[in-house]
N, C-alpha and C positions, 0 to 999 in steps of 0.2 A: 309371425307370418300368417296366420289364422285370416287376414283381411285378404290376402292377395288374391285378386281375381284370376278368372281363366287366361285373361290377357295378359299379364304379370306372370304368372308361370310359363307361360307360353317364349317371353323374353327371357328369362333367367333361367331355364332351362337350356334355351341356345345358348346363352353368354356361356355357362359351365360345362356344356357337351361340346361344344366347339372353341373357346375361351380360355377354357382352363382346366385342359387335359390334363397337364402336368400333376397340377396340385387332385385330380382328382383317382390318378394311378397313382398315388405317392404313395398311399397305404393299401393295404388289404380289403379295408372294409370300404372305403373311396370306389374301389375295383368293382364290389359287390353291389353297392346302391348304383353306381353311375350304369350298370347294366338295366337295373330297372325303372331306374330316371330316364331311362334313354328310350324304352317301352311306352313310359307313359308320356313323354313326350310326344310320339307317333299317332296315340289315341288323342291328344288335344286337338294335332295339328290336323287330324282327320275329320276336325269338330264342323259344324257349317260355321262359317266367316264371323257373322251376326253374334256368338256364342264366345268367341274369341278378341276378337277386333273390337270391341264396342258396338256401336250402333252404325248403319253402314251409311256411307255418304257424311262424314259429320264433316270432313272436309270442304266439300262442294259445298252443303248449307251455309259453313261459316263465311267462305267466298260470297255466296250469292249476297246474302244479308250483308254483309261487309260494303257490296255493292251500291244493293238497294238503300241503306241508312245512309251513305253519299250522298246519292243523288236525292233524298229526301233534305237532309240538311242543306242540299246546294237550294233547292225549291224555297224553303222556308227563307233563306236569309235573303235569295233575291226579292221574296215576295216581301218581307220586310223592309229591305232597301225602299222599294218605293211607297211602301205603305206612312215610311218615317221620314222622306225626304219634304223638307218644309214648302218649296216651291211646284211637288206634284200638282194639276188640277185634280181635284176632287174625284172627279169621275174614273181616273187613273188609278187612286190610293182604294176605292171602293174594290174595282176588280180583282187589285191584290191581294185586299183583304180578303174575296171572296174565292179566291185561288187556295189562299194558303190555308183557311179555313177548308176547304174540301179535301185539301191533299193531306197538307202538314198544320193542324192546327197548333202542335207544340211539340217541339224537339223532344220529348218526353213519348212521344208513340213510337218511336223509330229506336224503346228500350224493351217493347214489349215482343213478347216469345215469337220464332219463327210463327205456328201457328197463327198466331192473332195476326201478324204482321201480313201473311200470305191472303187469309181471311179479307184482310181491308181492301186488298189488291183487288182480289176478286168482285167488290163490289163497287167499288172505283169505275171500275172498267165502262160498267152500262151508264155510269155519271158523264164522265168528262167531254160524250159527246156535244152536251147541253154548257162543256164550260169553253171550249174553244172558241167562242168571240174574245171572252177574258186572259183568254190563254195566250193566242195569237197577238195581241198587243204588247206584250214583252217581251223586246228581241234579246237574245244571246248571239256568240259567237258561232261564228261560223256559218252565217246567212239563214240560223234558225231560230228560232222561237220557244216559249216557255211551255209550247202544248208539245214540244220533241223532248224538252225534261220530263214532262211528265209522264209521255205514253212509256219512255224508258223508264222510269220509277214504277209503276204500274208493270210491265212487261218485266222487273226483275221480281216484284212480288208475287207474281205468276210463276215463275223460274220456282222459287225458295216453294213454294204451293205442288209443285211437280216433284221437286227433292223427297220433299214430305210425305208426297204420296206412293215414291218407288220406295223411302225408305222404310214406310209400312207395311208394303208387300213382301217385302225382303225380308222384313223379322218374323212376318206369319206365316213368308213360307215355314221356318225351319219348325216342325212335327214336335210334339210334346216328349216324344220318346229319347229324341236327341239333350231335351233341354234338360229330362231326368239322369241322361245321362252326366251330360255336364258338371250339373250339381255335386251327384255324385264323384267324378275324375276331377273336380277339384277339390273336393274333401280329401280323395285318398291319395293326392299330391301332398298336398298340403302336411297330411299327417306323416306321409313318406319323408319327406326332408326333416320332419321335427326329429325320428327314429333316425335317421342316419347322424343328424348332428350330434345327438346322445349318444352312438357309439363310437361315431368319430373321435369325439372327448376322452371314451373310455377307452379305445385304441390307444390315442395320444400321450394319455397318462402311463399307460402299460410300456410303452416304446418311446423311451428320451430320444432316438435318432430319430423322431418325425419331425419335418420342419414345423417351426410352433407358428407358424403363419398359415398352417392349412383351413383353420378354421374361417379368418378372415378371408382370402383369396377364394375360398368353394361358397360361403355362403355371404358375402357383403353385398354383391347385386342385392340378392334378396332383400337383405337388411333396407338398403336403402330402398326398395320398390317398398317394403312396409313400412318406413319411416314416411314416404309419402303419401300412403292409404292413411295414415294413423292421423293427419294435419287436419 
């Protein structure tokens, strides 16, 4: 259990404080850790968000992005469509070319980190004024045009840009003192569950009428939250 993060104790502490009461009053020594599991439970949950939770907003980014690489892959193939269609006039297959080159040169950029991706956005923006003749000659559905995919493709990289930048403030907020703390209430969790399983065993062995399933039932969340750190 040595890998589990603060967010990992933080779940497996609830599953067993709340979860699996039974098996955790069943013995004496159960009685005795689950009182001071239950302690440092209180000090996690008191942690700032950032410290516990992962990184804040990871949801919203993957949304956004999830968005924005849409609407980039829908640009790139229409702009291909008429780039490869045999009976384009020329002047037609040029602007696409010249579309898809400024937005989406290759499906391959819409793999790279939020970062870079918001980055591109950014400087997209002062471009496409200069592209919208080219733009505006590709119509889509819905009585608009290829320069409405783009300011939205552009306008979500801006989005995932904004994510970015609250969720950098969010992590500097949280003070150095906290993050020492951290460090530390996870170590001394961490160590705490190893001393409780070691006496639970030696309980266990002392007392045939324990159920011999205590060990599994109080620590297998865990098992499994480090079987996943360990992949």
């Amino acid at each position: 259990m040595r890998d589990l993060t603060l967010g990992d104790l933080k779940m497996g502490l609830g599953n067993l404080l709340e979860g699996q009461t039974e098996a955790l009053t069943a013995s004496a020594i159960g009685r005795t850790y689950g009182a001071l599991l239950a302690a440092r439970r209180e000090e996690i949950e008191a942690l700032p968000a950032p410290l516990t939770e992962g990184l804040p907003l990871s949801g919203e980014l993957a949304h956004a992005d999830g968005v924005h690489d849409a609407l980039g892959t829908a640009i790139w193939h229409l702009c291909t469509a008429y780039m490869e269609h045999p009976r384009m006039p020329p002047r037609v297959q040029d602007a696409a070319s010249r579309c898809r080159e400024a937005l989406i040169p290759s499906l391959g950029v819409l793999r790279r980190s939020y970062a870079d991706e918001a980055a591109a956005a950014l400087s997209r923006r002062a471009a496409i004024s200069g592209m919208e003749p080219d733009l505006s000659i590709f119509p889509v559905a819905d009585g608009k045009s290829l320069l409405d995919w783009a300011l939205a493709y552009i306008d979500q990289g801006e989005r995932l840009h904004g994510l970015l930048s609250a969720r950098a403030d969010a992590v500097a907020a949280v003070d150095g003192q906290a993050r020492r703390r951290a460090a530390q209430l996870r170590s001394e969790t961490v160590e705490l569950l190893g001393h409780f399983r070691n006496a639970l065993a030696d309980e266990m062995a002392a007392d045939p009428g324990l159920p011999r399933d205590l060990d599994a039932r109080i620590f297998g969340f865990f098992d499994q939250l480090a079987r996943r750190r360990a992949k």
